[in-house]
TORKOLVO-776677 format. One line per 4 residues: number of its first residue (from 1); their letters; for each residue x, y, z negated of N, C-alpha, C, O, CB. Coordinates in steps of 0.05 Angstrom, whole numbers, plus 5000, padded with zeros to 4 digits. Glycine has a CB too. Example, Ala and Ser with C-alpha at 12.3 -4.5 7.8 and 13.67 -1.06 7.14 Angstrom:
# TORKOLVO-776677
1	AS	5264/4886/4844/5246/4910/4844/5264/4934/4844/5285/4934/4831/5226/4911/4819; 5257/4955/4858/5273/4979/4857/5258/5001/4843/5268/5023/4839/5282/4988/4886
***
This chain:
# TORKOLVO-776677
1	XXXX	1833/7324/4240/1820/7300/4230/1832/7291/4204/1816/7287/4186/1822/7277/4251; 1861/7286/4198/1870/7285/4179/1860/7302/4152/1858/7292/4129/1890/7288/4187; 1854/7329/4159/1850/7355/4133/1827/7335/4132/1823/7331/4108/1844/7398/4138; 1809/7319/4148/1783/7321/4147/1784/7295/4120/1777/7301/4097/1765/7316/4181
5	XXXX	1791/7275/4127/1789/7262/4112/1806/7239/4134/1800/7230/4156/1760/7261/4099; 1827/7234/4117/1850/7218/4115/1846/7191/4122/1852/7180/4143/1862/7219/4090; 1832/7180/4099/1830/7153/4091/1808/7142/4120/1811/7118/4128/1815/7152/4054; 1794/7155/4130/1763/7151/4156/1792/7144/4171/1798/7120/4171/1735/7189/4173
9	XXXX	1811/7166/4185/1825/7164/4199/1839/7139/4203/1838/7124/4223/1836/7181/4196; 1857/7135/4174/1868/7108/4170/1847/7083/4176/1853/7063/4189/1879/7106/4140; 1838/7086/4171/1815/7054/4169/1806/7058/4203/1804/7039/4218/1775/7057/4139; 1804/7079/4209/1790/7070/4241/1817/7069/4256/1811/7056/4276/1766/7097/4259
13	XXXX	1840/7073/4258/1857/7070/4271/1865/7040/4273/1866/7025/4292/1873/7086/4263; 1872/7035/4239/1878/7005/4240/1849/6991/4245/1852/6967/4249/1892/6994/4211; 1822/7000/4247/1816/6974/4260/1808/6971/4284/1794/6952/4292/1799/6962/4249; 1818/6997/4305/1809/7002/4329/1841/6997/4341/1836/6986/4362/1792/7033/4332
17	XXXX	1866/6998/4339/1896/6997/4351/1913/6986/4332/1938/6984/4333/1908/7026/4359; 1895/6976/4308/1917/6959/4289/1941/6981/4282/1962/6975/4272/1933/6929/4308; 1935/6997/4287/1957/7023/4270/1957/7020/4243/1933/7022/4236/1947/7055/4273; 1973/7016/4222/1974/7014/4193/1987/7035/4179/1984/7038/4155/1987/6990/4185
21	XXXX	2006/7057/4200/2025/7061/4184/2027/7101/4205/2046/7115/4213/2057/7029/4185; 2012/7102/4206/2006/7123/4234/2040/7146/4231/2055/7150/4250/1964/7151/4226; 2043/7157/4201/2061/7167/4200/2086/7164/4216/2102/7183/4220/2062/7164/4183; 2089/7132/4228/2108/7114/4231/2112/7137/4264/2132/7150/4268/2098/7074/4228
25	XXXX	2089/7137/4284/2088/7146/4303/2099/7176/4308/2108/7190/4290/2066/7142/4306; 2097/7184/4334/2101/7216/4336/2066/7228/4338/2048/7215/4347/2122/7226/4370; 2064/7255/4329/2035/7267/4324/2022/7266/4354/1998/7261/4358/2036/7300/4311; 2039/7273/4370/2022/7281/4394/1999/7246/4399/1974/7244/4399/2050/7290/4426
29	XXXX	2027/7220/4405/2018/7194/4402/1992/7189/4378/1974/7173/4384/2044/7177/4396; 1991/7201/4354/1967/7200/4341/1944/7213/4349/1921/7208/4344/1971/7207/4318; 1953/7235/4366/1921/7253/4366/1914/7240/4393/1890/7240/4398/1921/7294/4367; 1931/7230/4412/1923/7214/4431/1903/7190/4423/1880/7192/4429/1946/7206/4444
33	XXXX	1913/7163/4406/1901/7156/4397/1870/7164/4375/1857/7143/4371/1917/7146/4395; 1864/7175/4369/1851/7200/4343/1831/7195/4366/1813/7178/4366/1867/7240/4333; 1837/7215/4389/1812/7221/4414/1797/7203/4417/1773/7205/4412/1819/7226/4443; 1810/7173/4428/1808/7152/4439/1787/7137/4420/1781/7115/4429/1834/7140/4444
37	XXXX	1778/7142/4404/1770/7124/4378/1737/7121/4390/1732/7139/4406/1776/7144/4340; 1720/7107/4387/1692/7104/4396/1676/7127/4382/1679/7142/4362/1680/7074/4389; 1658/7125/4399/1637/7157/4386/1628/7152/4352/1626/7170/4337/1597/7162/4408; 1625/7132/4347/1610/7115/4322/1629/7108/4302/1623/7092/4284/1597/7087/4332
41	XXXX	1653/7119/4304/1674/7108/4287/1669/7133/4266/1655/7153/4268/1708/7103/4302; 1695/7123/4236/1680/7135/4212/1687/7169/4212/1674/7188/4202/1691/7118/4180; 1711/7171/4226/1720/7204/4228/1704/7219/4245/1690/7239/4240/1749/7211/4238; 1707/7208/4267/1679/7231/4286/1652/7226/4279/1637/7242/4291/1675/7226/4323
45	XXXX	1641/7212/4267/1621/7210/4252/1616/7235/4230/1597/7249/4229/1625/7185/4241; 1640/7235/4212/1640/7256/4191/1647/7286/4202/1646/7306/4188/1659/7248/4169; 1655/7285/4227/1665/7309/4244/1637/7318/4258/1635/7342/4263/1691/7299/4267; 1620/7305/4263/1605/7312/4274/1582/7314/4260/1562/7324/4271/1605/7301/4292
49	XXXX	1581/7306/4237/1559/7311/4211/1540/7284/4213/1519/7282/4200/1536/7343/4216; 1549/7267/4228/1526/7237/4236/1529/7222/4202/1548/7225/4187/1545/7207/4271; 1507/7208/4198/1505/7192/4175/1502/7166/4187/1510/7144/4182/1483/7199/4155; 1488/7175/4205/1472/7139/4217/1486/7145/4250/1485/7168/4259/1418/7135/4217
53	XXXX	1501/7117/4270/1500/7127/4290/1479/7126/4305/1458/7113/4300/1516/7121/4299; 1484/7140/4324/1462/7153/4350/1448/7131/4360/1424/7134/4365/1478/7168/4379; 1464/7104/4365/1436/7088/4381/1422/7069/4355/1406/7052/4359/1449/7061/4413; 1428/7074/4339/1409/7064/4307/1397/7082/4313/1378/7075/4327/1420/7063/4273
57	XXXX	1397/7109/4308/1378/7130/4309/1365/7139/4334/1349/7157/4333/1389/7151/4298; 1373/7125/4359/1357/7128/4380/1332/7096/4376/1312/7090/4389/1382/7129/4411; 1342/7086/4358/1324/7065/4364/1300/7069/4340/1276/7064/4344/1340/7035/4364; 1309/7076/4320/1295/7081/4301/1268/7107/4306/1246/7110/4295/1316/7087/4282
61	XXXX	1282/7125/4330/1253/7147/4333/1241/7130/4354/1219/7139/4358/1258/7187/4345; 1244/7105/4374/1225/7090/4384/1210/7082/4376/1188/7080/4386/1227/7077/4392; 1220/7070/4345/1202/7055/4330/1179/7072/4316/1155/7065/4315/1217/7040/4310; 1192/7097/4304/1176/7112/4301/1155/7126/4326/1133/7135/4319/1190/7128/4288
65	XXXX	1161/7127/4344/1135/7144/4362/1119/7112/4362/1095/7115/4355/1145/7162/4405; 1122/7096/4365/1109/7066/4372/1090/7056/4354/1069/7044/4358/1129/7044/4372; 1103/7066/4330/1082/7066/4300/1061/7090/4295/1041/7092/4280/1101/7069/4272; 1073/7106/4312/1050/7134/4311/1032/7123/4334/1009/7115/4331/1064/7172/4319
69	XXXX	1044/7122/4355/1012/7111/4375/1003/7097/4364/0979/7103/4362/1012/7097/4404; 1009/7075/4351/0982/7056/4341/0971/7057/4319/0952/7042/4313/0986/7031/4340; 0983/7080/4302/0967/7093/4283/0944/7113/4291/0922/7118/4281/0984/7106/4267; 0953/7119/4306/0928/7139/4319/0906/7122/4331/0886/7136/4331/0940/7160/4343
73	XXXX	0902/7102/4340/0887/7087/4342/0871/7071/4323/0850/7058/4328/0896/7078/4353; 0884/7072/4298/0859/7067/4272/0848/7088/4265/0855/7111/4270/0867/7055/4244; 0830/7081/4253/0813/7096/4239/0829/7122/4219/0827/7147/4222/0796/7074/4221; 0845/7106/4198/0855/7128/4186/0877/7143/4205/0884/7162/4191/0866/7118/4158
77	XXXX	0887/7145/4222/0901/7153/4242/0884/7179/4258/0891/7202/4259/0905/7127/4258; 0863/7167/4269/0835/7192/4278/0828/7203/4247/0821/7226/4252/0797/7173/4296; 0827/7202/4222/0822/7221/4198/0852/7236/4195/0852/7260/4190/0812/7203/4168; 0871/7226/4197/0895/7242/4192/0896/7224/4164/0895/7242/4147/0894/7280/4192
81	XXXX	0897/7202/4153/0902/7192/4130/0938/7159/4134/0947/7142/4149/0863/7180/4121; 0939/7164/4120/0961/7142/4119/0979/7143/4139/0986/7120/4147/0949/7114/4120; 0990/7160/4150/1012/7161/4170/1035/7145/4160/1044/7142/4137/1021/7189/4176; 1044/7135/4186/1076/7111/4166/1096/7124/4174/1100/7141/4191/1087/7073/4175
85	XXXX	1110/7113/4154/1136/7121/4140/1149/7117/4169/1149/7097/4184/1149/7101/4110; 1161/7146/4173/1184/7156/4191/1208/7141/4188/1220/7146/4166/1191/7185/4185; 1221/7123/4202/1244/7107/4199/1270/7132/4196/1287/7136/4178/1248/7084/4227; 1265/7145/4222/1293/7171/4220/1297/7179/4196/1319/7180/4184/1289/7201/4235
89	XXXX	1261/7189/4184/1267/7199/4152/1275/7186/4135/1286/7198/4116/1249/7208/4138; 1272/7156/4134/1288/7148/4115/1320/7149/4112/1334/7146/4092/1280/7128/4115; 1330/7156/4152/1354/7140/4146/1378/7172/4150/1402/7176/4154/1359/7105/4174; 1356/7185/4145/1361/7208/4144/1361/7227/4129/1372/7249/4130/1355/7213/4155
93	XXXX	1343/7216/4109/1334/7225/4085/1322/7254/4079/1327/7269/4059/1354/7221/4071; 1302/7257/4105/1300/7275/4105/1264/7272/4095/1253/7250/4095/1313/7288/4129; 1249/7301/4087/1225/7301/4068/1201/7288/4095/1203/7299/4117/1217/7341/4051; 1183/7268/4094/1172/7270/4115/1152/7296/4112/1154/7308/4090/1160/7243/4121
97	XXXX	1137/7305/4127/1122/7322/4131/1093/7315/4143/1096/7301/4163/1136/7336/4144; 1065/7320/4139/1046/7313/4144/1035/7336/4164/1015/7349/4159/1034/7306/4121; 1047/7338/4184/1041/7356/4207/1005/7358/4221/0996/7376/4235/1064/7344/4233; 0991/7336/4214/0973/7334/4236/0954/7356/4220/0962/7365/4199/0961/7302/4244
101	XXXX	0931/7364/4231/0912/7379/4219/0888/7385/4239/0886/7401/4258/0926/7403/4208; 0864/7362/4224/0841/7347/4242/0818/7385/4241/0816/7401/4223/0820/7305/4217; 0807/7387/4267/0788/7412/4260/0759/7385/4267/0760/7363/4276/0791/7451/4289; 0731/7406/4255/0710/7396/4255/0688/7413/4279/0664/7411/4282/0703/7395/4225
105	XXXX	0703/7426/4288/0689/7454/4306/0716/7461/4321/0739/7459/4312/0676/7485/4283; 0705/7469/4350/0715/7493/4368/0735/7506/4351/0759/7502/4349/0692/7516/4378; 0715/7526/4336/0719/7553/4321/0748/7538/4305/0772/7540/4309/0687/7565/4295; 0733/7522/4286/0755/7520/4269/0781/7523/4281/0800/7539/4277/0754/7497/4256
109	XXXX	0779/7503/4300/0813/7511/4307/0822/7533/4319/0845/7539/4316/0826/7492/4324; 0807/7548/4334/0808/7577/4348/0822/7590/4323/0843/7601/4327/0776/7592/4358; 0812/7590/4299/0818/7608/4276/0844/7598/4261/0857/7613/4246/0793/7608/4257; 0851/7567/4265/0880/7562/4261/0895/7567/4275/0917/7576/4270/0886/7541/4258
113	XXXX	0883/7564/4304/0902/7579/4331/0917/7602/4326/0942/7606/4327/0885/7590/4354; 0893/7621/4319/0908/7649/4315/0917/7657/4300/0932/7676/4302/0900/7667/4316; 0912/7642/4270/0928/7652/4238/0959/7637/4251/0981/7648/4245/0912/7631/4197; 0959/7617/4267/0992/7610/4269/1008/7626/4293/1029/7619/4303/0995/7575/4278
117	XXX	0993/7651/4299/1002/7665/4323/1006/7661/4352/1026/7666/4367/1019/7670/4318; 0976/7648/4358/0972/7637/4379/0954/7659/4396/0930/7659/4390/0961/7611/4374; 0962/7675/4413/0937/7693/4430/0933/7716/4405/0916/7734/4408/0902/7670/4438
***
C-alpha cells in the first residue's frame, strides 16, 4: 500500500485511527491497521482501480435502469431517439453507447440475428 501511494495511506489512517506519524509504529501494527481501513477509503479505492465508491455507483445504475424504463415508454424511447445520459457514464467516464436497434419486419431482424452470429 505504501509503494502504492503513500500520501492515500497517510490521510486515511489519520482520519480513520488518528495515526499521524505511522512510521512511529511497528509494520506488522500498520498493516494490521492498513486492512482494517473501510472498503471506500482512498488506498483501497486506488488498489482496487474504484474512482467512484460502490454504493454511489450502485445507486447511480438504479437511477439509470429507472430512466431507461421510462424512456421506453415515450415516444422517442419506442423510435430509439433521445436516450438519457447514463449516470455510471458520467461518473465513470466512460463513452455512452447507443445499443438499441429498432427492426421494421420479422425478416429484418432475422438478418441482424444472423450477421451478429445468431443460429
Amino acid at each position: 500500500m505504501i509503494s502504492e501511494d503513500e500520501d492515500a495511506l497517510v490521510c486515511d489512517l489519520a482520519e480513520t485511527y488518528q495515526i499521524y506519524d505511522y512510521k512511529q509504529l511497528p509494520p506488522t501494527k500498520v498493516a494490521v491497521f492498513s486492512l482494517g481501513l473501510r472498503e471506500n477509503s482512498r488506498i483501497k479505492m486506488k488498489l482496487s482501480g474504484q474512482t467512484v465508491p460502490f454504493d454511489i455507483m450502485l445507486l447511480a445504475a438504479i437511477a439509470d435502469r429507472l430512466s431507461t424504463l421510462v424512456w421506453f415508454q415515450t415516444k422517442d424511447g419506442q423510435k430509439g431517439r433521445n436516450r438519457p445520459q447514463m449516470l455510471t457514464n458520467l461518473l465513470t467516464n466512460t463513452k455512452q453507447e447507443n445499443d438499441i436497434e429498432a427492426f421494421h419486419s420479422g425478416e429484418e431482424f432475422e438478418k441482424a440475428r444472423k450477421r451478429l452470429g445468431g443460429e
